[in-house]
Structure formats: structure tokens, C-alpha cells
C-alpha positions in Angstrom: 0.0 0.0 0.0 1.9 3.3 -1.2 0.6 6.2 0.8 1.5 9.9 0.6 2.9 11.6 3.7 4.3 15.0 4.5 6.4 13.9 6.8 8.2 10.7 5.6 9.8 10.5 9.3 7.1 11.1 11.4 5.0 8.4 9.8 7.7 5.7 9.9 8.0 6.6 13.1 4.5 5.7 14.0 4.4 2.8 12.3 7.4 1.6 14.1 5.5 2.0 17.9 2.5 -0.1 16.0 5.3 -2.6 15.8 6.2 -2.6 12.0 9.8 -3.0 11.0 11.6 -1.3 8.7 12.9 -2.5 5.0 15.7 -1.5 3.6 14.3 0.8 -0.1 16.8 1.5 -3.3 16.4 4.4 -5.2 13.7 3.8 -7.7 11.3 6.8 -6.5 13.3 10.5 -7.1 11.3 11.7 -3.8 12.2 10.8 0.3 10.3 7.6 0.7 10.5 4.4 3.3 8.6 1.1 3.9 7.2 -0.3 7.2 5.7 -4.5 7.6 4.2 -6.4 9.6 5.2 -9.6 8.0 2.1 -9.5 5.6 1.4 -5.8 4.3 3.9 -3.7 3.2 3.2 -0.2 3.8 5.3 2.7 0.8 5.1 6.2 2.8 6.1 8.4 -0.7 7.1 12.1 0.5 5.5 13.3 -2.4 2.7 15.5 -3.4 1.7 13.5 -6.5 0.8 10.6 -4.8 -2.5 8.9 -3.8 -3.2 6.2 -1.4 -2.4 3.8 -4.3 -2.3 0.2 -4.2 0.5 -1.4 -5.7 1.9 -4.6 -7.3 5.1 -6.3 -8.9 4.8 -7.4 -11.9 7.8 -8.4 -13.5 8.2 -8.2 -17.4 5.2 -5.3 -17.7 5.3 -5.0 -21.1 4.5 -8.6 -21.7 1.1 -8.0 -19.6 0.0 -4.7 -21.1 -2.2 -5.7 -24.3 -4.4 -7.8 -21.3 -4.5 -4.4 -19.1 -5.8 -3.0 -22.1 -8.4 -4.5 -22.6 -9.3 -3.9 -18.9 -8.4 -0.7 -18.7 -10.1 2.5 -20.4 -6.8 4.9 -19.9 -4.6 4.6 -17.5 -3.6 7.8 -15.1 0.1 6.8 -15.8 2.1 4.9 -18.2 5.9 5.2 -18.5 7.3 2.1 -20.5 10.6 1.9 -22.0 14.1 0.7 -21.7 15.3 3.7 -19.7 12.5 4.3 -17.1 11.3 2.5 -14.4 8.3 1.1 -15.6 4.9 1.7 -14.1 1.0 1.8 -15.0 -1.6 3.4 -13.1 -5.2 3.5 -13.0 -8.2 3.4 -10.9 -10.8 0.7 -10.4 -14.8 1.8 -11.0 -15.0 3.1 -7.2 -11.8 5.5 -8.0 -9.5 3.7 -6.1 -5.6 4.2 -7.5 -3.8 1.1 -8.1 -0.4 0.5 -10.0 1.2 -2.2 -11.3 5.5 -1.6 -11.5 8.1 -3.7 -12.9 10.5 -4.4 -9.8 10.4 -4.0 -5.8 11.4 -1.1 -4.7 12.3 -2.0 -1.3 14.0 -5.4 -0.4 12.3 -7.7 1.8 11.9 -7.9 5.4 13.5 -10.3 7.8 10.3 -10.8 9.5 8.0 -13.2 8.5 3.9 -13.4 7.5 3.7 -14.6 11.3 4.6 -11.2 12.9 2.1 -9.7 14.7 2.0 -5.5 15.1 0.0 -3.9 17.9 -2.5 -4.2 15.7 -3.0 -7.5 15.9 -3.3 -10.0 12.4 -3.5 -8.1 9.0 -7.2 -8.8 7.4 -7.5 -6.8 4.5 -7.2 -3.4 2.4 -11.0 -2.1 2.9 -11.8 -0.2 -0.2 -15.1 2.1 -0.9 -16.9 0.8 -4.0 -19.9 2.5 -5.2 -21.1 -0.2 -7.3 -19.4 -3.9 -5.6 -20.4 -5.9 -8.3 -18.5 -4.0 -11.1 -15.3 -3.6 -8.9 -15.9 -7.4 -8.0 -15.5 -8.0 -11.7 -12.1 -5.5 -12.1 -10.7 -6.9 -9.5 -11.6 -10.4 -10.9 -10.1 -9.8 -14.1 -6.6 -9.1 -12.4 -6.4 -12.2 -10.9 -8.3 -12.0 -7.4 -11.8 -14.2 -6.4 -14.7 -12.2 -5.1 -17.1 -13.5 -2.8 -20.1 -12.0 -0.9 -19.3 -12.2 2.8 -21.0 -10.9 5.9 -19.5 -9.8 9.5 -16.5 -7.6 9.9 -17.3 -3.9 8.9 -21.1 -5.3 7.6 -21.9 -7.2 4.4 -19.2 -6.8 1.8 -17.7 -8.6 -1.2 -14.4 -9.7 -0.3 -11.9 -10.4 -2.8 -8.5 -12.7 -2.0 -5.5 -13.7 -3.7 -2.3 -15.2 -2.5 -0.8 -12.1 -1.4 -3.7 -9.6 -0.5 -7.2 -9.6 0.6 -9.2 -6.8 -0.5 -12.8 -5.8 1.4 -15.4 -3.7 -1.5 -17.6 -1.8 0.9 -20.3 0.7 0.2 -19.3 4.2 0.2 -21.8 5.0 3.1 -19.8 2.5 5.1 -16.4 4.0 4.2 -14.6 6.9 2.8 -11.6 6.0 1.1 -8.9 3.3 1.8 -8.8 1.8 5.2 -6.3 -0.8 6.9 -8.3 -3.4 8.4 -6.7 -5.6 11.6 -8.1 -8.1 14.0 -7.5 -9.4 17.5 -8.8 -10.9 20.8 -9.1 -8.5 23.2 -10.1 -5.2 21.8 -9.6 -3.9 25.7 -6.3 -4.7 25.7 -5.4 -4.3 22.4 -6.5 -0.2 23.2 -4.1 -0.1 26.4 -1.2 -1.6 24.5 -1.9 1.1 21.8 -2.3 4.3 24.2 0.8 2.8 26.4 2.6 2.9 22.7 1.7 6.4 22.4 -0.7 6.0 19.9 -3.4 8.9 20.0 -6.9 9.5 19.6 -7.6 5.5 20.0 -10.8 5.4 20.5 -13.5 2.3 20.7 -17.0 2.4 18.5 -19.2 0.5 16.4 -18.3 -1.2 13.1 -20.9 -2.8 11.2 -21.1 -6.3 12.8 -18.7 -5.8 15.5 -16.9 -3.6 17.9 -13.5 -2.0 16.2 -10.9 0.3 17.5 -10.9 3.5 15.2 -7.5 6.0 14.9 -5.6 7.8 12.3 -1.9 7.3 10.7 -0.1 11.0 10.8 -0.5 10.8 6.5 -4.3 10.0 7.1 -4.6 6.7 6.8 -7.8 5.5 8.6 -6.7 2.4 10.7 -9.9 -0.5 12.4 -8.9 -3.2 14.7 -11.6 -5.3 14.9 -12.7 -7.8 18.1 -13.4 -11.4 17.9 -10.8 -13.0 15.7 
């Protein structure tokens, strides 16, 4: 998930009390940027004004995919192919969410593994706002994910999984714009472990089918915790 942040420092920084590590990055971005995991999402903070909360994918030998993403995609917001860039395509899926698809990492993997566990308990799924599910169901389809209509968590939702990400499609009056979704055990607990971290404005409320903790990443980034894993 590449997010944009004014302060590339400040939000590594909170990442790292929610108990992310840190992965080493290379150059390929010309702005300040830095990566924070938890073992199973991988979190781009981009000092840069351009940026979006965007989310992005490896795809190695692009140009060999692009006449399929084509014929998915009605224009894409960037496209920079050739020999001497870094390549990268960029669109957004029917609800307006960005997503990208680049040639390389840009970071190099973590020690940790998909086992680590943040503050924030076990990593469920990007939760993205879709003002009609069934068509993003189908985009997201065509790229290689399975949707299926679920209940529970943040309410009824289509839910779409692959091996690497799980995505949630929820209705616009149920969220705003890109959310990180965890779960635990003990919401109680899980809230005293995050104020003792100094993480602020924690605070406990309804969400959909059950009880969530609710706060904000320093870029923006709406974070849920949800109870009952």
C-alpha cells in the first residue's frame, strides 16, 4: 500500500511503535520515501505531493502484460514504459480507487515473516469504498483476485483474496476512502497496549457487525482493529 505523507519520518515513526519493521528501499522513487511491515502488508510512505493512497503490485516483465490491461483498462492515469525508465502503469478501479502495477520491488524484503504480529494484531484486508461492488468485484476479478459476498467484519461486503492480498469492497456509506483493516482478541487490551505505545486518539466504537478500534496514521490513513478473531 503506497501512501502519501508530508512527513516521511514522522509516519515511519509511527508505524514503528504499532510494531512494523523497517525495509531497507533502493532508489527507484526520485522523492524521500521508506517502507514499514508487519510480516504480511507492506506499507510505501512516498514524501511526495503527487501521490495517492495507491495500491500497488510487482509485476515483473510489464510489457508482456500490457495488451491484457488493455483490454481492462479504459486509460490509465500513468504509463511510462521503455528501456530507460522504471516502468509503471496506473489507473483506478470503477470506485476511483488508484492502483499500479511496476516492474521491480522497490524495497527489499523484510526479515520478519507473515507470522509477525504488530500492535494491531493479524493483517485482514485493504478495505476499499466501491460505489457499485459488483463491477469492482468484476475488475478486481479480471486481475487475478476471487470475489465472494461475505458478511461480518465492517457489515456485508464482497471480499476479494489472492495469495498475497485480501481486499474488502464496501459501500461508500460505510467508508470513505482506503482503510487498513486488523483483527484481535481483546479489543480492551489491544486499546491499552496502543495508548501505552503512544498512539493517540484511539478510541473504541461500532463497526458494522462488531466492535472496532478506530485512529488515524499522521499521513491520514484510517486504521480498524476489529474484536473477535
Amino acid at each position: 500500500m503506497s501512501l502519501p505523507t508530508s512527513d516521511v519520518r514522522e509516519s515511519l515513526a509511527f508505524y514503528r511503535k504499532l510494531g512494523f519493521s523497517f525495509a531497507e528501499v533502493g532508489e527507484a522513487w526520485p522523492h524521500p520515501y521508506a517502507v514499514a511491515t508487519d510480516g504480511r502488508i507492506s506499507i510505501g510512505l512516498h514524501q511526495c505531493a503527487d501521490l495517492e493512497p495507491t495500491l500497488t503490485f510487482v509485476r515483473p516483465d510489464l510489457l508482456r502484460h500490457l495488451e491484457g490491461l488493455e483490454r481492462l483498462v479504459a486509460s490509465f492515469d500513468v504509463r511510462r514504459l521503455g528501456p530507460d525508465v522504471f516502468n509503471e502503469l496506473r489507473w483506478r478501479d470503477p470506485g476511483g480507487n488508484s492502483l499500479r502495477f511496476v516492474e521491480a520491488r522497490t524495497f527489499s524484503p523484510s526479515t520478519g515473516t507473515r507470522t509477525n504480529r504488530s500492535l494491531c494484531g493479524d493483517f485482514r484486508e485493504v478495505a476499499l469504498p466501491a460505489a457499485d461492488a459488483a463491477q469492482s468485484k468484476s475488475h478486481w476479478e479480471a486481475i487475478g483476485f476471487v470475489g465472494l459476498d461475505e458478511e461480518g467484519g465492517l457489515g456485508r461486503h464482497v471480499g476479494c483474496t489472492s495469495d498475497t492480498l485480501d481486499l474488502g469492497l464496501y459501500s461508500e456509506a460505510e467508508l470513505a476512502r482506503p482503510t487498513l483493516l486488523f483483527e484481535v482478541d481483546d479489543l480492551a487490551a489491544t486499546g491499552s497496549a496502543l495508548t501505552a505505545a503512544g498512539i493517540r486518539g484511539v478510541a473504541r466504537r461500532a463497526g458494522g457487525a462488531a466492535e472496532c478500534l478506530s485512529f488515524t496514521a499522521p499521513e491520514g490513513t484510517p486504521i480498524l482493529v476489529l474484536g473477535g478473531a
